[in-house]
PAZAPA-4460 file (N, C-alpha, C; in steps of 0.05 Angstrom, whole numbers, plus 32768, in hexadecimal, padded with zeros to 4 digits):
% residues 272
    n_x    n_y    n_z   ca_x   ca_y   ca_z    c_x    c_y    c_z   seq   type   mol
   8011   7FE8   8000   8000   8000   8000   8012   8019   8000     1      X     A
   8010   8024   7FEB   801A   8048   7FE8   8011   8054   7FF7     2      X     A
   8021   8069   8000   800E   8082   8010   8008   8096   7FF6     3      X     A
   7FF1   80AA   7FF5   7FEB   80BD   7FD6   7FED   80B6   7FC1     4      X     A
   7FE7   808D   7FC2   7FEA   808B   7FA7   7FBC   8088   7F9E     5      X     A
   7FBA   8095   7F8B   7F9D   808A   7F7E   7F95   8070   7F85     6      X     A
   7F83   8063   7F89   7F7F   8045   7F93   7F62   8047   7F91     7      X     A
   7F63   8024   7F8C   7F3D   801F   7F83   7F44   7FFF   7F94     8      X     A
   7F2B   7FF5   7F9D   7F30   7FE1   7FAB   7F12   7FD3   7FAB     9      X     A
   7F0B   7FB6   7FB2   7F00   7FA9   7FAE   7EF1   7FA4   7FD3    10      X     A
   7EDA   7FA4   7FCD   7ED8   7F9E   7FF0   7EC4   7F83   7FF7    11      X     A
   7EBF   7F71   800D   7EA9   7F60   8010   7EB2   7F50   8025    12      X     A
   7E9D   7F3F   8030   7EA7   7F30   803B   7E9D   7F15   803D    13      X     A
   7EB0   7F03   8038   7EC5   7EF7   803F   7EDC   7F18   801F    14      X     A
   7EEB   7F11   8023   7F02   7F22   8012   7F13   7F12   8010    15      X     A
   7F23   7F05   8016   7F43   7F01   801B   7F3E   7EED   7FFB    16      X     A
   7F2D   7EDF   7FF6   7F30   7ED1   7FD7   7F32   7EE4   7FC8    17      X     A
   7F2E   7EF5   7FBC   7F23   7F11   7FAE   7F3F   7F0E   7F97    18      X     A
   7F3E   7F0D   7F82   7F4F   7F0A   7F6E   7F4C   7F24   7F63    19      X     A
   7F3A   7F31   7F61   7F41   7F52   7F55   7F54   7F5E   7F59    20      X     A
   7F6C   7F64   7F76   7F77   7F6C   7F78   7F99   7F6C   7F60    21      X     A
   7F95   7F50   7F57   7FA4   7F44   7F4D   7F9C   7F4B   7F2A    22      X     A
   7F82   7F50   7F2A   7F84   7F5A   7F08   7F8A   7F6E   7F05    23      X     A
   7F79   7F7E   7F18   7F7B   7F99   7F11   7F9E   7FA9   7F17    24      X     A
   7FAA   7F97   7F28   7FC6   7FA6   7F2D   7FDE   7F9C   7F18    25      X     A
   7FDA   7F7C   7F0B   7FD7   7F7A   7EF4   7FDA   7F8F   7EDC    26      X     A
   7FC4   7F9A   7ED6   7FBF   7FAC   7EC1   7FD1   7FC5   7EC8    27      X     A
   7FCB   7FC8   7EDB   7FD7   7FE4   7EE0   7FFE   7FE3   7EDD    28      X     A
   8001   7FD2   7EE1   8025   7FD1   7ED7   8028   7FCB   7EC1    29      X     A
   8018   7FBD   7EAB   8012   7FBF   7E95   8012   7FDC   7E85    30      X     A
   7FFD   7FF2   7E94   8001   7FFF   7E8E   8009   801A   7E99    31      X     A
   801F   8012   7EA4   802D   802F   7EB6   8021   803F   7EC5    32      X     A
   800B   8033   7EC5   7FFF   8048   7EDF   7FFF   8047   7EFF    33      X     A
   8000   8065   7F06   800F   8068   7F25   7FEF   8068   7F35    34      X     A
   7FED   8047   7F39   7FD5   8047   7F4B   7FD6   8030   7F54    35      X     A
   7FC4   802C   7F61   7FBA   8007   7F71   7FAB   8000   7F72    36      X     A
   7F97   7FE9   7F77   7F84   7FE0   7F83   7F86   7FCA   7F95    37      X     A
   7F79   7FC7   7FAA   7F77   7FBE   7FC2   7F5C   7FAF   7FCA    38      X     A
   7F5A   7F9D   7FE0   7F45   7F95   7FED   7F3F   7F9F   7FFE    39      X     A
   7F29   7F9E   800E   7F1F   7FA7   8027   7F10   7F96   8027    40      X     A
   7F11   7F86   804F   7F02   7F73   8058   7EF2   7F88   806C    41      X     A
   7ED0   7F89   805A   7EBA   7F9C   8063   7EA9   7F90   8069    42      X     A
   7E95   7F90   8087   7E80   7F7D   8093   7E69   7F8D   808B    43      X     A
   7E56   7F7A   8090   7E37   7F91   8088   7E38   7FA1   8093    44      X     A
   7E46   7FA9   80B4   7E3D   7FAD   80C9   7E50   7FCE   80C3    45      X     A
   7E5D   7FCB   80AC   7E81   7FE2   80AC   7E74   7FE8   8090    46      X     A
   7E65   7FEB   807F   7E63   7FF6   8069   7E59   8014   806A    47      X     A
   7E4F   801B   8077   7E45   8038   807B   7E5E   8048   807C    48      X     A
   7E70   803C   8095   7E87   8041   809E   7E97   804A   8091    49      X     A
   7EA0   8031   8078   7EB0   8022   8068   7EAD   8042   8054    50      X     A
   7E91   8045   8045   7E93   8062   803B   7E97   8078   8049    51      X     A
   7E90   8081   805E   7E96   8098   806E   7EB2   8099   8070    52      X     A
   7EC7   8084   8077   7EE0   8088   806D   7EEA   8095   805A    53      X     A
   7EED   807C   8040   7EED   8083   8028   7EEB   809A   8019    54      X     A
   7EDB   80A2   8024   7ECC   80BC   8017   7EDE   80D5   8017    55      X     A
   7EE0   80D6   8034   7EFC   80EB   803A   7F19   80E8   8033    56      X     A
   7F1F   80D1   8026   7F38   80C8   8014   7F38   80D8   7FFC    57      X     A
   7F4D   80E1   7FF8   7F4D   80ED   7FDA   7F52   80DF   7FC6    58      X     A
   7F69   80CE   7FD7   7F6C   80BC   7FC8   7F62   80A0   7FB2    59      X     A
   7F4B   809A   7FC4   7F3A   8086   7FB8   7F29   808E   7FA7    60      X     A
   7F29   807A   7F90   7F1F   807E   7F7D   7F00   8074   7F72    61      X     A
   7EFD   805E   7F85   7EE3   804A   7F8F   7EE9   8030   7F8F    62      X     A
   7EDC   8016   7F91   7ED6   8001   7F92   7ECD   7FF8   7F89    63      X     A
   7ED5   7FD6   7F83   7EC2   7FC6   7F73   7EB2   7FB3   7F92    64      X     A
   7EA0   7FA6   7F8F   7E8D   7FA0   7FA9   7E82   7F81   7FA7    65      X     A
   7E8C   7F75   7FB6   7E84   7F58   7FB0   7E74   7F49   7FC9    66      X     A
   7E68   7F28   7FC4   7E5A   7F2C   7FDD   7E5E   7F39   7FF7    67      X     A
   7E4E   7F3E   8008   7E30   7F34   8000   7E2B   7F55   8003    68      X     A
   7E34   7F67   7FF5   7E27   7F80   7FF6   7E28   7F92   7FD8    69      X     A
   7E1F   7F7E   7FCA   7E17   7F8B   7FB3   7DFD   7F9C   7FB7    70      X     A
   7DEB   7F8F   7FC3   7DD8   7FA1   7FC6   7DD0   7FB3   7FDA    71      X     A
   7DE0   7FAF   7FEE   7DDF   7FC4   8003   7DF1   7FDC   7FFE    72      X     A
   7DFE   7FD5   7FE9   7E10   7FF6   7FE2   7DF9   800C   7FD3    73      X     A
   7DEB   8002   7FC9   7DD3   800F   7FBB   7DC9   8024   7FCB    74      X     A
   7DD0   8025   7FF0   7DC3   8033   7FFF   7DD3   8047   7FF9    75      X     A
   7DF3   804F   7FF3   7E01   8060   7FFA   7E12   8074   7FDF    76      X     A
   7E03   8071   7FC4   7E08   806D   7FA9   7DF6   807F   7FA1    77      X     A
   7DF7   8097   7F89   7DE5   80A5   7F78   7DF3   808F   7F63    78      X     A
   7DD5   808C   7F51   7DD4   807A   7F3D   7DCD   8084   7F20    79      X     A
   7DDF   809A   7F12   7DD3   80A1   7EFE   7DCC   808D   7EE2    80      X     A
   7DD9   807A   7EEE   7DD1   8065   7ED8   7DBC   8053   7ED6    81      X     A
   7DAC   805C   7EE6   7D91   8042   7EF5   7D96   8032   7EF0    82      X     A
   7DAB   8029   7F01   7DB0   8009   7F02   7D99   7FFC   7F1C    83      X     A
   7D99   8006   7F2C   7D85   8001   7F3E   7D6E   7FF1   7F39    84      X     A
   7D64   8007   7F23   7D42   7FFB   7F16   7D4D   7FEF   7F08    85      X     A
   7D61   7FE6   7EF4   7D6D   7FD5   7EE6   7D72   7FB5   7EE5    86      X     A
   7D80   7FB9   7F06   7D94   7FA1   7F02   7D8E   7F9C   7F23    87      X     A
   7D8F   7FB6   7F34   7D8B   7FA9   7F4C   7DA1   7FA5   7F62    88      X     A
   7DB4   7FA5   7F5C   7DCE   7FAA   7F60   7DDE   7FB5   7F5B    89      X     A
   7DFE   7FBB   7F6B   7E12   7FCB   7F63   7E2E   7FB4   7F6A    90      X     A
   7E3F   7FB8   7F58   7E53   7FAD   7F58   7E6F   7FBB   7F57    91      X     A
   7E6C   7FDB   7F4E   7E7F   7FE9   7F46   7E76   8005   7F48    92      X     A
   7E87   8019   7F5D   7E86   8029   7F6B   7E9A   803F   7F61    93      X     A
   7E9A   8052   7F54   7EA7   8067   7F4D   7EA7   807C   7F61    94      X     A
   7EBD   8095   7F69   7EBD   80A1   7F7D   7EC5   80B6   7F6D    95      X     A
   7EB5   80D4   7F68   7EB7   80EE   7F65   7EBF   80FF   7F75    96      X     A
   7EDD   8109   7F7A   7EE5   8115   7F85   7ED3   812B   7F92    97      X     A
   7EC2   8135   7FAD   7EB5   8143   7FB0   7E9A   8147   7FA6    98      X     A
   7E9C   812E   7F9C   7E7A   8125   7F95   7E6E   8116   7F99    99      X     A
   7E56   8109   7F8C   7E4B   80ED   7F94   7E55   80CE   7F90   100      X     A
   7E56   80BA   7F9D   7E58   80A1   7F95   7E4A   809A   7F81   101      X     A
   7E57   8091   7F68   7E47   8086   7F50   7E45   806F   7F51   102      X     A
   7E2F   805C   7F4F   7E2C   8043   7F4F   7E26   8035   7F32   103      X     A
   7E2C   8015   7F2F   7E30   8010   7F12   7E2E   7FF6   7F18   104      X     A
   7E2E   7FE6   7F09   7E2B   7FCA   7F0C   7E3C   7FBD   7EE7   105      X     A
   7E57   7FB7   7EF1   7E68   7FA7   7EDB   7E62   7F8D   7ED4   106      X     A
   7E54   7F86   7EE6   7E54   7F5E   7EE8   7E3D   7F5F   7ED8   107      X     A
   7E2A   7F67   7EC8   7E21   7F5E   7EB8   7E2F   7F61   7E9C   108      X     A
   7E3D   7F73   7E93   7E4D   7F72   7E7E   7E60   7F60   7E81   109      X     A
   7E6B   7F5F   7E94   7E86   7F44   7E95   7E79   7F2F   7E90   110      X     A
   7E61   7F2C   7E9B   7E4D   7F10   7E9E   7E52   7F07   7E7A   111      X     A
   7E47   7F19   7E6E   7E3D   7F1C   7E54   7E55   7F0D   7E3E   112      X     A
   7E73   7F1F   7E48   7E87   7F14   7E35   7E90   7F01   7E2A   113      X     A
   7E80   7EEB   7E3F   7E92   7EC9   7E37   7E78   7EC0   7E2E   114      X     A
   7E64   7ECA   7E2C   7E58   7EC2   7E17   7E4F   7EC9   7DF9   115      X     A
   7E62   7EE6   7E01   7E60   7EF0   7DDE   7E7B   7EE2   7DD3   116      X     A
   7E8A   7EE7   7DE0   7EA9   7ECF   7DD6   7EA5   7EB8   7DC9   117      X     A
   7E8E   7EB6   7DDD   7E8C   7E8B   7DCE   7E73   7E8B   7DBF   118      X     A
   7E67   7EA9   7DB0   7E49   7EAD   7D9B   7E35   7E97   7DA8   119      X     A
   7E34   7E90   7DBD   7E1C   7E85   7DD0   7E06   7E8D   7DC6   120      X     A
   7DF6   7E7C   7DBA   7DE3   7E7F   7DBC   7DCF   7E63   7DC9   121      X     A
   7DAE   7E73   7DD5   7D9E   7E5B   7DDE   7D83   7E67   7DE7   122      X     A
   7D76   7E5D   7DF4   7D57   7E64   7DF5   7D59   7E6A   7E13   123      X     A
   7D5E   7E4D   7E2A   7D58   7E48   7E3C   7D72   7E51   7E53   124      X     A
   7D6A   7E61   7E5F   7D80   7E69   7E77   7D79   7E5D   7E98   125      X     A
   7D84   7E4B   7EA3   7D80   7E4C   7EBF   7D94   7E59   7EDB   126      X     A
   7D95   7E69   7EE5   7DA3   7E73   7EF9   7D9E   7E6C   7F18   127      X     A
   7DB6   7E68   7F21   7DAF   7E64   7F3D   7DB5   7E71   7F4D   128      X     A
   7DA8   7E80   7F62   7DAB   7E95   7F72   7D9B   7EAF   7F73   129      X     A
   7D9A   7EBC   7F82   7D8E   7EC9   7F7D   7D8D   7EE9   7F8F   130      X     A
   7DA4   7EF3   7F94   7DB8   7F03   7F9B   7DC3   7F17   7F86   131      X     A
   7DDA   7F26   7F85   7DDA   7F38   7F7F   7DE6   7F33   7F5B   132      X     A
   7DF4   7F20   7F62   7E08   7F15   7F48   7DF0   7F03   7F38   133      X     A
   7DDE   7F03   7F40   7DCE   7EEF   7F33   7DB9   7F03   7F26   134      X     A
   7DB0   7F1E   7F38   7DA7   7F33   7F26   7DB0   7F3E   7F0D   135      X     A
   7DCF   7F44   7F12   7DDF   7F4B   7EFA   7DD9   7F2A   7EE7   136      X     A
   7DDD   7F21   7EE8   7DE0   7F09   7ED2   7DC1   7F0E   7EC1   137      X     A
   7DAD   7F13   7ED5   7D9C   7F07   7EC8   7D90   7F1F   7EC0   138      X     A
   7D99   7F38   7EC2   7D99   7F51   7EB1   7DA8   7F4D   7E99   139      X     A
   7DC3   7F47   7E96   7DCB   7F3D   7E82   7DC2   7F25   7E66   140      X     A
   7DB7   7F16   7E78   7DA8   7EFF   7E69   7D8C   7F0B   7E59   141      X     A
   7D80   7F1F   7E68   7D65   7F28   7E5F   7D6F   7F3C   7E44   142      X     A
   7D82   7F4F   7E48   7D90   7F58   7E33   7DA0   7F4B   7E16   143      X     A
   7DA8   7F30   7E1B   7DAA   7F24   7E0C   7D9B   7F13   7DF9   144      X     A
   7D7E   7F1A   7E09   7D67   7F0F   7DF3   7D61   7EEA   7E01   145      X     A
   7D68   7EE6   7E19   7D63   7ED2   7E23   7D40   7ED4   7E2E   146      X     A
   7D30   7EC8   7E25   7D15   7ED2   7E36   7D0A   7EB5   7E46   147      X     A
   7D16   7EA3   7E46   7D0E   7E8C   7E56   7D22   7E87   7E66   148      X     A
   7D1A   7E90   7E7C   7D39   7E92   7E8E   7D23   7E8A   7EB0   149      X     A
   7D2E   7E70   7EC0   7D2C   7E61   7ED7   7D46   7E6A   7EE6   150      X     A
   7D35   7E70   7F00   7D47   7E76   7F18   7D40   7E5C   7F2E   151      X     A
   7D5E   7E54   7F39   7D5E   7E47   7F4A   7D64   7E4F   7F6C   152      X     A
   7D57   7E4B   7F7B   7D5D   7E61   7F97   7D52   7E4F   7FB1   153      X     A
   7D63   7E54   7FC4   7D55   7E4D   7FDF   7D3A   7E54   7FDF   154      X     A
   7D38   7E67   7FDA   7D22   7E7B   7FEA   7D10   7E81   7FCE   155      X     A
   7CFF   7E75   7FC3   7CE8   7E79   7FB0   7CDE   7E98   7FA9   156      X     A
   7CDC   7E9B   7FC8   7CCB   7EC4   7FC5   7CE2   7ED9   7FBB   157      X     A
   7CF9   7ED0   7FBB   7D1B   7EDC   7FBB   7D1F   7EDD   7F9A   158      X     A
   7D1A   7EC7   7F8F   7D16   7EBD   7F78   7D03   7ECC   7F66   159      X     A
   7CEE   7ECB   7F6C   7CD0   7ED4   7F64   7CDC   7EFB   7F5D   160      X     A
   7CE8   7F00   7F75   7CE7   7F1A   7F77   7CFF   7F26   7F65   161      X     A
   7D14   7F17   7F5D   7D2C   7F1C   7F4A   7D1C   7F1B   7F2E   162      X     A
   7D09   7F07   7F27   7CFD   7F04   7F10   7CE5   7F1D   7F0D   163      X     A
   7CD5   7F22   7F24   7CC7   7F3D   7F16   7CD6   7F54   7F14   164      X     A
   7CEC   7F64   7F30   7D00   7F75   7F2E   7CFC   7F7A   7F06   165      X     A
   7D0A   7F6A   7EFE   7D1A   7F5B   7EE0   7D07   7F67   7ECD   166      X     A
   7CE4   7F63   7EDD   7CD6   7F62   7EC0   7CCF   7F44   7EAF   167      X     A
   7CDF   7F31   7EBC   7CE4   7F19   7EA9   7CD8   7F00   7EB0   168      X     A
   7CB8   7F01   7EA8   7CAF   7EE2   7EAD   7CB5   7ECB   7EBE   169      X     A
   7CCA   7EBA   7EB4   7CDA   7EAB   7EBC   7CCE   7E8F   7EC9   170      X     A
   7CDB   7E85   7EDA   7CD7   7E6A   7EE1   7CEA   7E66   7F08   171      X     A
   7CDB   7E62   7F10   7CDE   7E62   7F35   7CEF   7E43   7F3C   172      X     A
   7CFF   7E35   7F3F   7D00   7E1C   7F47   7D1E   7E1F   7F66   173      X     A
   7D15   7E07   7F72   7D1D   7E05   7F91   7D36   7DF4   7F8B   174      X     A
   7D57   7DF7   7F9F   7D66   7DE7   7F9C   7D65   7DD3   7F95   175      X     A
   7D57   7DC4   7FA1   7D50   7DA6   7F9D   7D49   7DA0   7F8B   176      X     A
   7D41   7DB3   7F78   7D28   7DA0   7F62   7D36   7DA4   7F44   177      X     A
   7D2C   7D8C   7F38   7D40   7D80   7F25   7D3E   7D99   7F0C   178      X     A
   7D53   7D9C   7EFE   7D5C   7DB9   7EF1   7D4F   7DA7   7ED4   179      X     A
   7D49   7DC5   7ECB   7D3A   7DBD   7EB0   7D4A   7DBE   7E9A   180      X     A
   7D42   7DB6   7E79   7D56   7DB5   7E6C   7D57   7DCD   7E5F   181      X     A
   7D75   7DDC   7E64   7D7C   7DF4   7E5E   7D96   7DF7   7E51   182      X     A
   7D98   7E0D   7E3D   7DA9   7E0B   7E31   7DC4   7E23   7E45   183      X     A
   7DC5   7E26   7E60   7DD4   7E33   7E69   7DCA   7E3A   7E7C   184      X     A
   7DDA   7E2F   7E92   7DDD   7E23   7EB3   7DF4   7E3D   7EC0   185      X     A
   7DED   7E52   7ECA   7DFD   7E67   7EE1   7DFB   7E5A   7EF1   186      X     A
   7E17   7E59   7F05   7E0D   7E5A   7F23   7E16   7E7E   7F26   187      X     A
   7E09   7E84   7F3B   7E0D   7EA0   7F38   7E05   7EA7   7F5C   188      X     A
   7E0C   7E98   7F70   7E1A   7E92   7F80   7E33   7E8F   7F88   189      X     A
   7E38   7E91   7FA6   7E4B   7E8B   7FB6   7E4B   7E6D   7FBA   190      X     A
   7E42   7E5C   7FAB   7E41   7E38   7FB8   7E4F   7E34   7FAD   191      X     A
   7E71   7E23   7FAD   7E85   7E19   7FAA   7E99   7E2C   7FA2   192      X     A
   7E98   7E3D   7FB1   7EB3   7E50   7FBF   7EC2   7E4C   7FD5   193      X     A
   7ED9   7E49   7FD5   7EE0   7E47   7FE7   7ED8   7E45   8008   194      X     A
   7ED0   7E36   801E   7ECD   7E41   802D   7EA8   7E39   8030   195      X     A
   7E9E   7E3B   8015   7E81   7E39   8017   7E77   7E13   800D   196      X     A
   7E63   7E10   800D   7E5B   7DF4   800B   7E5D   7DEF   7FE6   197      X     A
   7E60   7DE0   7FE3   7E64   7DD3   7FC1   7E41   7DDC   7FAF   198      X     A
   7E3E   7DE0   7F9A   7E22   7DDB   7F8A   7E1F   7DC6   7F88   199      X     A
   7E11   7DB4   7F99   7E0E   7D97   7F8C   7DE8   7D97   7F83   200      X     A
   7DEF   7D96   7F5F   7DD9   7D91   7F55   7DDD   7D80   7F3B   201      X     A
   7DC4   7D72   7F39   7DD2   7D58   7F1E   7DBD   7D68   7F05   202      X     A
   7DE0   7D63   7EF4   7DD7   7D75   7ED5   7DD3   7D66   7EC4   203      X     A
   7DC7   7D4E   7ED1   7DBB   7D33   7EB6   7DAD   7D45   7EA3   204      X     A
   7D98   7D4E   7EA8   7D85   7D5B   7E9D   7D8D   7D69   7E84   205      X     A
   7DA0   7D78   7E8B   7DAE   7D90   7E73   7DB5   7D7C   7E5C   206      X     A
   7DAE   7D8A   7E45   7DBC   7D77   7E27   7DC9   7D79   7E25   207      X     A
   7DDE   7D78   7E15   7DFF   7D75   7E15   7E0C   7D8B   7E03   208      X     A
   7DF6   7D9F   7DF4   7DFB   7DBA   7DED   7DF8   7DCF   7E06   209      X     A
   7DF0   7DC5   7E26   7DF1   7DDA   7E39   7E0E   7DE5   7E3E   210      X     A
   7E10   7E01   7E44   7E28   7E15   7E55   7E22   7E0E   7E68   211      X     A
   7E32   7E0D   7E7A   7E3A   7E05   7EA3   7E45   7E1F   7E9E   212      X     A
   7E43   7E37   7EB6   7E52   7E50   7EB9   7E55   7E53   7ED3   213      X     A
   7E68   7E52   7ED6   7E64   7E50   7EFA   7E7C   7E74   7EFE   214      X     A
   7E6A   7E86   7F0B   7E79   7E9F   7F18   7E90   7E9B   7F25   215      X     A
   7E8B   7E84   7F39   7E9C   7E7C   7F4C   7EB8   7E7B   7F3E   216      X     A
   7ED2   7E8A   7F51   7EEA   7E8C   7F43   7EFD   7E76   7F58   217      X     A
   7EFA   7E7B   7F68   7F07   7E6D   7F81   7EFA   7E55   7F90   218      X     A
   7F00   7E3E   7F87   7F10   7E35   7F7D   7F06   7E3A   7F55   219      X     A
   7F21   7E3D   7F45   7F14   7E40   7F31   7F02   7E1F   7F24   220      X     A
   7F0E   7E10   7F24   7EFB   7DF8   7F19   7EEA   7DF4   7F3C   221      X     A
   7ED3   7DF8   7F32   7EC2   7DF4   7F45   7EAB   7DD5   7F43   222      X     A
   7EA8   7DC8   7F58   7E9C   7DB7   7F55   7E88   7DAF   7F3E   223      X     A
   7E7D   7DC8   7F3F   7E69   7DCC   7F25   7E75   7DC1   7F0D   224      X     A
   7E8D   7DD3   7F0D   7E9C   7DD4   7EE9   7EA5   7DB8   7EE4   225      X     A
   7EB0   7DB0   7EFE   7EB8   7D96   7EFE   7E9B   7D76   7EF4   226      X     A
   7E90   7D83   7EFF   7E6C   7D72   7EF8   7E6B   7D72   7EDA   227      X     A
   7E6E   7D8C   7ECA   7E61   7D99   7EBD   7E76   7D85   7EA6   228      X     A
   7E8A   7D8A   7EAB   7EAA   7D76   7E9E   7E9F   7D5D   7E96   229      X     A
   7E9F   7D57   7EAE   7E98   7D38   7EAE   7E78   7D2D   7E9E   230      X     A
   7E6E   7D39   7E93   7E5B   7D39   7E81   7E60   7D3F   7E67   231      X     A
   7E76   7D54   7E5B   7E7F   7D56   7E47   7E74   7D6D   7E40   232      X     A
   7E66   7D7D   7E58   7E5C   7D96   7E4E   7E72   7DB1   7E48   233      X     A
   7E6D   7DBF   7E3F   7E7F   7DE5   7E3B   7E79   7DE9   7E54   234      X     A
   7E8A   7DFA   7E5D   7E8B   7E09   7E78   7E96   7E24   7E6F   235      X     A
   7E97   7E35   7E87   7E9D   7E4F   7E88   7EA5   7E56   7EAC   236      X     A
   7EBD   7E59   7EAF   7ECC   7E5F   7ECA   7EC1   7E7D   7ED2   237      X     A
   7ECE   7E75   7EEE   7EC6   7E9A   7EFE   7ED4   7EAA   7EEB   238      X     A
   7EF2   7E9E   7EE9   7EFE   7EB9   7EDB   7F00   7ECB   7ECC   239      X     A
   7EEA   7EB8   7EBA   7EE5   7ECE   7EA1   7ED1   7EE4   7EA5   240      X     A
   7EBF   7EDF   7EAE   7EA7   7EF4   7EC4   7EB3   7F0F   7ED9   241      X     A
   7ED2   7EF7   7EE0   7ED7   7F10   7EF7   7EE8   7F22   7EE4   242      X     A
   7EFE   7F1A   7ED3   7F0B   7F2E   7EBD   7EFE   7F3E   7EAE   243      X     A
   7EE1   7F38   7EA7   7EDA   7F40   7E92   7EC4   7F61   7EA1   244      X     A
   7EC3   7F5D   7EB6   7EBC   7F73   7ECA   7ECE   7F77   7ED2   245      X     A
   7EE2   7F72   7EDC   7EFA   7F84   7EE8   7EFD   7F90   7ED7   246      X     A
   7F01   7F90   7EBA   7F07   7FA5   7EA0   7EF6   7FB7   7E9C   247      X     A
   7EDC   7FB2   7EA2   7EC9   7FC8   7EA1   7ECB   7FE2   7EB7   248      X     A
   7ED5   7FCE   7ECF   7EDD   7FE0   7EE3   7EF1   7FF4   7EDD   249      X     A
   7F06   7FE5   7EDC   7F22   7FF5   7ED6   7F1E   8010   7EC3   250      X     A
   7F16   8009   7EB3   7F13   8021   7EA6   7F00   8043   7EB1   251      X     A
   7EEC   8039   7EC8   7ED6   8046   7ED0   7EF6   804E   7EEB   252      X     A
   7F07   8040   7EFC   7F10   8048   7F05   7F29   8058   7F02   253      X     A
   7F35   8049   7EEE   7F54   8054   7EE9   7F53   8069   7ECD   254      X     A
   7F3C   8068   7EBE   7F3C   8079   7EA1   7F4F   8063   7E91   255      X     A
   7F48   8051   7E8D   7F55   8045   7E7D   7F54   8029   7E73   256      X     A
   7F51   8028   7E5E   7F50   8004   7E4B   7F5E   7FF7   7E5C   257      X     A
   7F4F   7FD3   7E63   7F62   7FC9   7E72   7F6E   7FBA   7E59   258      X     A
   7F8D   7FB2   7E60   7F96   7FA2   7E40   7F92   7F86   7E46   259      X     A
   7F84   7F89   7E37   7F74   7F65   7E30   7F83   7F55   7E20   260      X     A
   7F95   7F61   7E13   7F9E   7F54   7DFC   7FBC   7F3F   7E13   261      X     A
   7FB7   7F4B   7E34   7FCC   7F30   7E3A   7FB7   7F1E   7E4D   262      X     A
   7FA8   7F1D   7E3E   7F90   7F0D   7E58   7FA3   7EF3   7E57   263      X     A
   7FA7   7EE9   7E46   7FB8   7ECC   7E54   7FCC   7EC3   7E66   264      X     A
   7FDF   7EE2   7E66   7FF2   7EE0   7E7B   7FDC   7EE6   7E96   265      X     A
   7FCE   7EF9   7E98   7FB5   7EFD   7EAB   7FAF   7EE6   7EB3   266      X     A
   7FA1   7ED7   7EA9   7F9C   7EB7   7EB1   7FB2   7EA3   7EB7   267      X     A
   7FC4   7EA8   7EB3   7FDB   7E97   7EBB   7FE3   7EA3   7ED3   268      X     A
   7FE1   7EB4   7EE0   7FE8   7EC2   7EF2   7FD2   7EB9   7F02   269      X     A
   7FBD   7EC2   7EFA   7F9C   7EBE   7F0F   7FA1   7E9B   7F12   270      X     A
   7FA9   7E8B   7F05   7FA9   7E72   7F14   7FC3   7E5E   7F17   271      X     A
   7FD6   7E72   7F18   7FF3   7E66   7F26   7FEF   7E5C   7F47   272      X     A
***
């Protein structure tokens, strides 16, 4: 940590997995710039706080925001982008020197990339979760012209309420209950992260043209992907989701293109 150097940082908690620190500082020696980004381990109970700090820093430039307070940053955020009525969430936090906190949400555009990469196309979307990362996805999905899209959730009314938020019809189903046949399976949860319990759900069902996408970065092959393998299905890792929003970020933070053109050394690094 610099003293007076510009800095953007990533906050949530659990934190200490948090691989952003590592792209975004990454890029920045890439491209000569005199800045940083950092973590902060922030409780529900420290986020009010966590800004009242911040705020009086000159230095900071804002944050990117990971569970579980994507949506409780929404309290502390002017939103000229109505992401709010949008999406429902915030994931990315810009800081105006002597002005307001801008709020934004990257994870649905990052969501978006690894499936324009691989010209995906399909009818049937199922997502599981139903939280903040699972709003962004399935803002993204509705934008991509997906209109038959099933959410999977503990909590049914949690579910119900992401799908009208949305605008989007949809389809309600409970952990337990057997997944229908879809041409692209999110987990868009915290289940088989580090630390947290595995997704155990059987993807007999899916045809063998289904995407497995699992957010989850840490561990990167996640039980899921591993399932998903062993069927012979396509997959799609955390990392491409988390790069492909860290780049949206970077630029909203630092003024500047992230260079993509070394994403491979990036990924060899993110999983050394």
């Amino acid at each position: 940590m610099t003293q007076g150097l510009p800095y953007a940082e990533v906050i949530g908690d659990p934190i200490a997995h948090s691989k952003s620190p590592l792209i975004h500082n990454f890029w920045l020696e890439k491209l000569q710039i005199e800045a940083e980004y950092r973590k902060a381990h922030v409780t529900p109970e420290g986020l009010a706080a966590y800004f009242l700090q911040r705020r009086a820093d000159p230095d900071w430039l804002g944050c990117n925001v990971t569970i579980p307070h994507k949506i409780a940053v929404m309290d502390y955020t002017d939103d000229p982008g109505g992401v709010r009525t949008r999406i429902g969430a915030m994931n990315t936090i810009a800081s105006e020197t002597g002005g307001p906190l801008i709020g934004t949400n990257t994870d649905a555009g990052g969501f978006l990339q690894a499936l324009i990469h691989r010209k995906w196309r399909g009818d049937h979307a199922l997502i599981i979760g139903a939280g903040g990362a699972a709003r962004a996805i399935l803002f993204a999905l509705t934008t991509f012209g997906i209109a038959n899209i099933t959410v999977m959730a503990r909590d049914p009314a949690k579910a119900q309420a992401l799908l009208d938020h949305a605008g989007t019809p949809g389809n309600v189903i409970g952990m337990t209950d057997p997944l229908p046949s879809v041409d692209l399976l999110v987990n868009g949860t915290s289940l088989g992260m580090v630390g947290q319990p595995d997704l155990a759900i059987d993807l007999s069902p899916l045809p063998t043209s289904a995407l497995v996408y699992d957010i989850v970065y840490a561990p990167l092959e996640t039980s899921l992907l591993v399932a998903a393998k062993a069927r012979g299905l396509a997959t799609v890792d955390g990392l491409e989701m988390l790069i492909g929003q860290a780049a949206l970020a970077f630029d909203i933070f630092f003024d500047a293109d992230a260079p993509r053109e070394h994403d491979e050394e990036l990924r060899a690094l993110l999983t050394a």
